[in-house]
C-alpha positions in Angstrom: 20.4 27.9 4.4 24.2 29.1 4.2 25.2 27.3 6.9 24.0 24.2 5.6 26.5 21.1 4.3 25.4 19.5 1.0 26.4 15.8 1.0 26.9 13.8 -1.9 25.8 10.4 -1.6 27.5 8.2 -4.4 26.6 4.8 -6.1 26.7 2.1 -3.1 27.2 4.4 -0.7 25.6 5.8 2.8 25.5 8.9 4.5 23.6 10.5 7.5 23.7 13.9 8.6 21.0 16.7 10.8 19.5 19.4 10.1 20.2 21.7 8.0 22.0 19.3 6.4 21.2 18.1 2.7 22.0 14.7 1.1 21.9 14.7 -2.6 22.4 11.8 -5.2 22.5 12.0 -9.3 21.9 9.0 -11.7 19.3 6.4 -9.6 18.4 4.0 -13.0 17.7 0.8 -11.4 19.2 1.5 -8.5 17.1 3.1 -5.4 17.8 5.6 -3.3 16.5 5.2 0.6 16.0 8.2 2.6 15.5 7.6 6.6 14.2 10.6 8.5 13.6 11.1 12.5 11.0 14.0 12.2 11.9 15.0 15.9 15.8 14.8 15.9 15.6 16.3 12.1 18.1 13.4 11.6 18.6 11.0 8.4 20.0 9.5 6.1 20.4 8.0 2.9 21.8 4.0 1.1 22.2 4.7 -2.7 22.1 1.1 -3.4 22.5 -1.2 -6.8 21.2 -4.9 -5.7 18.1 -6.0 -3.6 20.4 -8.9 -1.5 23.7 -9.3 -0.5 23.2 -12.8 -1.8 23.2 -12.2 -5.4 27.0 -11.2 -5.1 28.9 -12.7 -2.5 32.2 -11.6 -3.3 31.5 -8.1 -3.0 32.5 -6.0 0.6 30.9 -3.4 0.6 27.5 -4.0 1.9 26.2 -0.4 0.9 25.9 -1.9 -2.3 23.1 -4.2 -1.2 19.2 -3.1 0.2 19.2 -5.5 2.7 22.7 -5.4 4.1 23.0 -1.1 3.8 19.4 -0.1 5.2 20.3 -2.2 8.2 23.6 -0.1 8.2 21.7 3.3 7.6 19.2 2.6 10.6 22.2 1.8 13.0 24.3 4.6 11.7 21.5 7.6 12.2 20.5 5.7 15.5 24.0 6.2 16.8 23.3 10.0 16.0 20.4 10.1 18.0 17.5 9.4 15.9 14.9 7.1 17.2 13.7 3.7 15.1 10.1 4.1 16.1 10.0 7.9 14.5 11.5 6.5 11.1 9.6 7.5 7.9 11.3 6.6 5.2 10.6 7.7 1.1 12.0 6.2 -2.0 13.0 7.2 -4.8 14.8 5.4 -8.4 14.0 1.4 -9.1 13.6 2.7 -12.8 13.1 -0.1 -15.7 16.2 1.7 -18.3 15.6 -1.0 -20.5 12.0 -1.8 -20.9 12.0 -4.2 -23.6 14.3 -6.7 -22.2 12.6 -7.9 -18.9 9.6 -7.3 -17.7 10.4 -8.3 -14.1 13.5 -5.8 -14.2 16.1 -5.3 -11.5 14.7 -1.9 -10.6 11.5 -3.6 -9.5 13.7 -6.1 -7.6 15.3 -3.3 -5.8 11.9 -1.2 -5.0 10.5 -5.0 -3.6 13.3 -5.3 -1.3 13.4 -2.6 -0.1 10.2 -2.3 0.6 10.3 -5.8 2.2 13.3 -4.8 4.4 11.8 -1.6 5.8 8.4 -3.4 6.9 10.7 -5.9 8.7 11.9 -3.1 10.4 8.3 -1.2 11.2 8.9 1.8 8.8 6.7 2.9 7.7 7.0 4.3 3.7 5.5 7.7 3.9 6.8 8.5 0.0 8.0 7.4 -3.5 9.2 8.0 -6.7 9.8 4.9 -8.0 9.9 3.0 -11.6 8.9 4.3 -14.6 12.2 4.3 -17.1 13.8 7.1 -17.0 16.9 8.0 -14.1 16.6 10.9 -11.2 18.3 12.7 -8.7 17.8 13.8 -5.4 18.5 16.1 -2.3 16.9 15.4 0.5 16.5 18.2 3.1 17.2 17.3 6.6 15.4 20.4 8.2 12.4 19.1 7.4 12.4 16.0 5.3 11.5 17.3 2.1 12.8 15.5 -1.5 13.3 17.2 -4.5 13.2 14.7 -7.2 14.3 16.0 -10.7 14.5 14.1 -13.8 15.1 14.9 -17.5 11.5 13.5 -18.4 9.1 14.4 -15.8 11.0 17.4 -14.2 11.2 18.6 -10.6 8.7 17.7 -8.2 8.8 17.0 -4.3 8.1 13.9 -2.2 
C-alpha cells in the first residue's frame, strides 16, 4: 500500500479519491461522516458534515457543512470521476449523543436521520454504520476495497 495517498477529510469538508486511495477523518461527535463507494470503479468519497439542513443556518457558504446540501455535492463530485449512482453503497459512521443528559432528541440523531433521509432520496442503499452511542470516532476508509476502520477511545477499533 505505498503508493497509496491518505486524505484527510476535515470538519465540513468533502473529498473523493480511487483506489488505493484512503480518506481518513478524526473527531466525528455529533457530526457524521458519509462514505460513498462505486464497488466497480473502486471510487468514493467522503462529506464530514456538522448539521442535517442547510436551513438551519442560512448564512453559512459552505454547503459541506450541511447533509443535505454536501451528499448532493459528494454524489456529483465522485460521479464526475467515473463512479456510477446506481452502484453507490454508502456506510456511516459518528451522529454521537456527547452530551446525553441534555436532550434526548440530540443533534447527532438529527444528523444520522438526514442523512439517512437524503441517501434514500437518492436510491442508496446504506450497506453500514457506526452511528450514536456518546462517545467521538475516527475513520479511514479504504478505497481498494471499501473497507472502514472505525476507532474510538471507548469501544476500540473495529471495521464496517
Amino acid at each position: 500500500m505505498s503508493d497509496s495517498q491518505k486524505i484527510k477529510v476535515r470538519i465540513a469538508d468533502i473529498a473523493t479519491g480511487s483506489s488505493p486511495d484512503i480518506l481518513t477523518t478524526y473527531g466525528l461527535g455529533s457530526c457524521v461522516a458519509v462514505m460513498l463507494y462505486d464497488p466497480i470503479a473502486k471510487i468514493g468519497g467522503m462529506n464530514h458534515f456538522l448539521l442535517p439542513s442547510k436551513l438551519t443556518d442560512r448564512r453559512n457558504e459552505n454547503l459541506a457543512k450541511f447533509s443535505d446540501t454536501g451528499i448532493e455535492i459528494l454524489i456529483r463530485r465522485i460521479e464526475d470521476l467515473g463512479a456510477k449512482k446506481e452502484r453507490l453503497i454508502a456506510k456511516l459512521v459518528g451522529g454521537a449523543n456527547m452530551f446525553p443528559t441534555l436532550a434526548k432528541n440530540s443533534i447527532g440523531q438529527k444528523n444520522i436521520d438526514a442523512a439517512i433521509e437524503v441517501l434514500e432520496g437518492y436510491s442508496i442503499n446504506v450497506a453500514a454504520r457506526d452511528t450514536g452511542g456518546n462517545w467521538g470516532r475516527s475513520v479511514d476508509f479504504y478505497l481498494s476495497n471499501g473497507k472502514v476502520v472505525v476507532r474510538s477511545f471507548k469501544i476500540g477499533v473495529k471495521e464496517i
